[in-house]
C-alpha positions in Angstrom: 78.6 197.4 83.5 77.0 194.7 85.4 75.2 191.3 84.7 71.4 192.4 84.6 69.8 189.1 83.1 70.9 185.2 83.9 72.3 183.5 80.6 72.7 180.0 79.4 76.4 180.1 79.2 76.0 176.7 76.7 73.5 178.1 74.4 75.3 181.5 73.9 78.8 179.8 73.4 76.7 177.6 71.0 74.9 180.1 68.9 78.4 182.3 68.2 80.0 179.5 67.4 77.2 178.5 64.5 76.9 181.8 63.3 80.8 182.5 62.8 80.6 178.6 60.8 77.5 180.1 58.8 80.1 183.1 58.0 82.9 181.2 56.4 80.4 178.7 54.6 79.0 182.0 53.0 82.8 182.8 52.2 82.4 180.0 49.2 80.8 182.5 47.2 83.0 185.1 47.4 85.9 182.9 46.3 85.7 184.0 42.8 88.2 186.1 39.9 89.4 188.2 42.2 90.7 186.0 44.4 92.2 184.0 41.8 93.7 187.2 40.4 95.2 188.3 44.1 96.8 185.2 44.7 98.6 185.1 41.1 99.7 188.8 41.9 101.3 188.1 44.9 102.8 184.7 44.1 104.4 186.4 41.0 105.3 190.1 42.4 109.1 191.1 43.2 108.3 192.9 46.3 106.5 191.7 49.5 102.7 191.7 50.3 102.4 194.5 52.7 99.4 194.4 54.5 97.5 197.7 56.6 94.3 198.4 58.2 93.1 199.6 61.3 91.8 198.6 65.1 90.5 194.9 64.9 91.4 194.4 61.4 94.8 195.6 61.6 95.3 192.6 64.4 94.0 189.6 61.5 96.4 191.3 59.2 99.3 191.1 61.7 98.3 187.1 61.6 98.3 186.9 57.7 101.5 188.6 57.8 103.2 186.2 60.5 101.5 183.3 58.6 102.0 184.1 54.8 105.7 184.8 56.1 106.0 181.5 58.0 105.1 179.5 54.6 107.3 181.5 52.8 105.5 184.0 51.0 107.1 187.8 52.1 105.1 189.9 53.8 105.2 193.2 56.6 102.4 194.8 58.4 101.9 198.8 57.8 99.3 200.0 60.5 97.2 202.8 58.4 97.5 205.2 61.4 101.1 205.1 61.7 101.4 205.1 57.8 100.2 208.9 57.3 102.5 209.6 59.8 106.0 208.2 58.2 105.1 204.7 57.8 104.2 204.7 54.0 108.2 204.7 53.9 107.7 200.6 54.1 106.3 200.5 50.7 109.0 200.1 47.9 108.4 200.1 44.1 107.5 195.7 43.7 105.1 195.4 46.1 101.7 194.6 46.6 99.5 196.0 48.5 96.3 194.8 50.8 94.0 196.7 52.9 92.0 195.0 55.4 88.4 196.6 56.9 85.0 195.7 57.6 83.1 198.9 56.4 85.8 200.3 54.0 85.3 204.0 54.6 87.3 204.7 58.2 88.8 208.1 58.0 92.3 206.5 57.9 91.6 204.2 55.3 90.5 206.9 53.3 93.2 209.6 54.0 95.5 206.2 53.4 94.1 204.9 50.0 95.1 208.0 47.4 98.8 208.1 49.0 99.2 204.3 48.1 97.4 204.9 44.7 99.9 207.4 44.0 102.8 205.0 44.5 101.3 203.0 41.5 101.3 199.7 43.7 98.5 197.4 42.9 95.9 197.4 45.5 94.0 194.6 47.1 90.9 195.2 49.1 89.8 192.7 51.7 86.2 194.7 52.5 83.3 193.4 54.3 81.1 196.2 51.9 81.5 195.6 48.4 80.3 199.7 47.8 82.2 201.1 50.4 85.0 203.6 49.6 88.2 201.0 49.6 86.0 198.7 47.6 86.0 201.3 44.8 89.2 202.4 44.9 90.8 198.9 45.0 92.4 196.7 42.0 90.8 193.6 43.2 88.0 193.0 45.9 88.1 189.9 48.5 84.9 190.3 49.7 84.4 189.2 53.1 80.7 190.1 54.2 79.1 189.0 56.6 75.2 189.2 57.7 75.5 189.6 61.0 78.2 189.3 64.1 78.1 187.1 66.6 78.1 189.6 68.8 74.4 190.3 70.6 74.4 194.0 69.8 75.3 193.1 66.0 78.3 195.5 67.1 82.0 193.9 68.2 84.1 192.5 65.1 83.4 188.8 65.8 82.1 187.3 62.7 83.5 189.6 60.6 87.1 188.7 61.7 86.5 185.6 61.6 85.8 185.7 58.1 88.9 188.0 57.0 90.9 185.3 59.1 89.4 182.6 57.0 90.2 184.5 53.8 93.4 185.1 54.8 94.3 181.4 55.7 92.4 180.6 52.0 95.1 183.2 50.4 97.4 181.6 52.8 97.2 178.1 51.7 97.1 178.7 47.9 100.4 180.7 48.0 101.7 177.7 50.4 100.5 175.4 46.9 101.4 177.7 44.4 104.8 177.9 45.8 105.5 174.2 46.5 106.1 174.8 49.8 107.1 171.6 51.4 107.8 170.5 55.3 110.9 171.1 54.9 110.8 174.7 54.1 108.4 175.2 56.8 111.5 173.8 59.0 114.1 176.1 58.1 111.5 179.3 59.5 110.6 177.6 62.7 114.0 176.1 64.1 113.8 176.9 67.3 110.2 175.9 67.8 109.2 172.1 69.2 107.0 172.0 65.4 110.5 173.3 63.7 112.2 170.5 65.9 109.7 167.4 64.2 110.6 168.5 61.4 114.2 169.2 61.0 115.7 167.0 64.3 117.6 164.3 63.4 118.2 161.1 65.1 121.7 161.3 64.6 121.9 165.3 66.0 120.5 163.4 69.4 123.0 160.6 69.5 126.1 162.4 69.0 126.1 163.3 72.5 126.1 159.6 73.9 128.8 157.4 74.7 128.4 154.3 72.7 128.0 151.5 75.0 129.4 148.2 73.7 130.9 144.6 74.6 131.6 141.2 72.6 129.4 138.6 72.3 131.6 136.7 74.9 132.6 139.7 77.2 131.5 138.1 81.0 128.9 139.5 82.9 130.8 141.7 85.4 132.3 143.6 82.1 128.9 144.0 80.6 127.3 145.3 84.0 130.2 147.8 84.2 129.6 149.0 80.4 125.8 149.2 81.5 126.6 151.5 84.4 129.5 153.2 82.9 127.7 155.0 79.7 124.5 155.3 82.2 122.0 154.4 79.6 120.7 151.2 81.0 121.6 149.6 77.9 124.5 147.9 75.8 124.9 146.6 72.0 126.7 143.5 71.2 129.1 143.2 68.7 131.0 139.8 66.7 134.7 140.3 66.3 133.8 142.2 62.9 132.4 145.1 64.6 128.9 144.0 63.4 125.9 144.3 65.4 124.3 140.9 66.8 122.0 142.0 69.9 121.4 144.4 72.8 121.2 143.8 76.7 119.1 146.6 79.0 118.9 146.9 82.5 115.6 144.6 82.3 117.6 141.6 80.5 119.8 141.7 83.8 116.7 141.3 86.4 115.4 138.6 84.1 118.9 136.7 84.5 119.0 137.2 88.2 115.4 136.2 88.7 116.6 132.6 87.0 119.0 132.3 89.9 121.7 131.1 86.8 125.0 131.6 88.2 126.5 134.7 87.2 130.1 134.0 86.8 129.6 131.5 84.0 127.1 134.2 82.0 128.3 136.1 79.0 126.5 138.1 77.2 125.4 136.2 74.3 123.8 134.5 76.8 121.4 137.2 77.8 121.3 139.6 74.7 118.5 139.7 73.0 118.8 139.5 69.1 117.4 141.4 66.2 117.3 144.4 68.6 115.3 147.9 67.8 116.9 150.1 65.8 117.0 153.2 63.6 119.4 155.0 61.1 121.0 158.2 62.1 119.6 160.6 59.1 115.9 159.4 60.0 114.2 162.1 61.8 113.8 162.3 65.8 110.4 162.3 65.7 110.3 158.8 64.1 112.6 157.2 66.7 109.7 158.3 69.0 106.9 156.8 67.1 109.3 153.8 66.9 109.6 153.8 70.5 106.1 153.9 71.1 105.3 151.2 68.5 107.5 148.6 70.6 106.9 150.1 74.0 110.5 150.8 74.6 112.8 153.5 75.8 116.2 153.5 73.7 117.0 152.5 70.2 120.5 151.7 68.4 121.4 154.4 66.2 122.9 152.8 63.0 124.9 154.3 60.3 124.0 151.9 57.4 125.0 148.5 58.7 127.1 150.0 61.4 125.8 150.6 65.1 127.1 154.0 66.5 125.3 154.9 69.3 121.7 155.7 71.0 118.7 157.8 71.4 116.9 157.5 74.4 113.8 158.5 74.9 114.8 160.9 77.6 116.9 163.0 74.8 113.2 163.6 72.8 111.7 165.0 76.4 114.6 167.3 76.8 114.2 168.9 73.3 110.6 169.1 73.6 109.5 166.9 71.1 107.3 164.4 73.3 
């Protein structure tokens, strides 16, 4: 294979990307009983959605699978190949079927298709040819057709998985709805990813790990310095004698001191502190304390739980767990 004719790299990248949008705008149509049907099926069945098909098709129904099972809808991938071949063994008595292909009559699809039938599952087509073989054969029809690919030839899947991807993330997103599926369940499948950790991190998991740097509101300077450098989080609270919280001194407040030549052994640290200081409570999620951060331009906040001050979250603790 080599280049033969000079191409407008723009124009090309241009024109697939307009014909593929064309594709999925088309999909409106086909968004009909049937679809409302499958997705009531599958939100209501006591098995799992297994998904097959074969060559380019098989790879979108490996992403509906690791979607629909991400937003906690249950679902395994059954290549049609490997499913004549021992595979059909996935399939248990509750579940639903779907079978994913562009032209609906591949020679495994249709050596696949009477096995499943005989297993009495319900069968769900996703078929870019509504009179095709699986089309026939199938309980309910997705139809995802497309008039042409985006490929120059008319040949490599390209429009046509884009559209079984759309329909997938259509079916996707109604289970998601039908099932109530909040943020928070998302959380519990993706813990050890950085989205998993936005959404279940808490400020509190982060802070636990700190000292707690503290003096009184009259503590001299040379104790406050040493409780600075100590805890090694360029920053201290300040308490009254009733444990409450009154103000917070960082590395910065201690340049600004010097800088006013005041001298230092009179200074204590209600002298210095600066009041009302930033902070956030310890159930509030990690991401927030960096928005907060970011609101006020600053680097650390005072973890609180309720009225009491219990430590701090810098913003070096949110780099280290990926979030920023």
């Amino acid at each position: 294979m080599k280049k033969t004719t000079a191409i407008n790299i723009r124009e090309t990248a241009l024109r697939t990307l307009q014909v593929e949008a064309a594709a999925i705008r088309d999909l409106q149509q086909f968004v009909d009983e049937d679809f409302e049907k499958a997705v009531e099926i599958i939100a209501q069945c006591a098995g799992r959605l297994v998904v097959t098909g074969i060559g380019k098709s098989a790879i979108i129904g490996q992403k509906i699978v690791a979607t629909l099972n991400s937003t906690g809808t249950p679902a395994l991938f059954m290549h049609a190949a490997d499913a004549i071949h021992g595979d059909l063994g996935m399939i248990q008595e509750h579940d639903v079927v779907m079978c994913i292909s562009k032209s609906g009559s591949s020679p495994e699809i249709k050596v696949l298709l009477p096995l499943v039938k005989s297993f009495g599952n319900t069968l769900i087509a996703m078929v870019g040819n509504t009179s095709s073989y699986l089309a026939q054969e199938a309980d309910l029809v997705l139809n995802t057709t497309v008039t042409q690919e985006a490929c120059p030839n008319n040949l490599a899947p390209t429009t046509s998985t884009t559209a079984q991807m759309a329909m997938g993330d259509a079916l996707a997103v109604c289970l998601i709805e039908w099932h109530g599926f909040t943020a928070a369940d998302f959380a519990k499948f993706h813990p050890g990813g950085t989205l998993g950790k936005k959404l279940y991190l808490k400020v509190g998991d982060l802070s636990r790990h700190h000292q707690t740097p503290r003096v009184r509101l009259d503590s001299p300077l040379q104790e406050v310095i040493l409780e600075i450098s100590s805890k090694m989080l360029g920053v201290t609270a300040v308490l009254d004698p009733e444990e409450q919280l009154c103000g917070i001194i960082t590395d910065g407040d201690l340049r600004r001191m010097l800088e006013k030549n005041i001298n230092p052994a009179t200074v204590i640290a209600r002298d210095i502190m600066s009041a009302h200081p930033k902070h956030i409570q310890k159930d509030e999620l990690a991401i927030n304390a960096l928005e907060k951060m970011r609101q006020h331009d600053i680097t650390q906040l005072l973890v609180m739980e309720d009225k009491r001050y219990i430590g701090i979250i810098h913003l070096h603790d949110l780099i280290r767990e990926g979030i920023i």
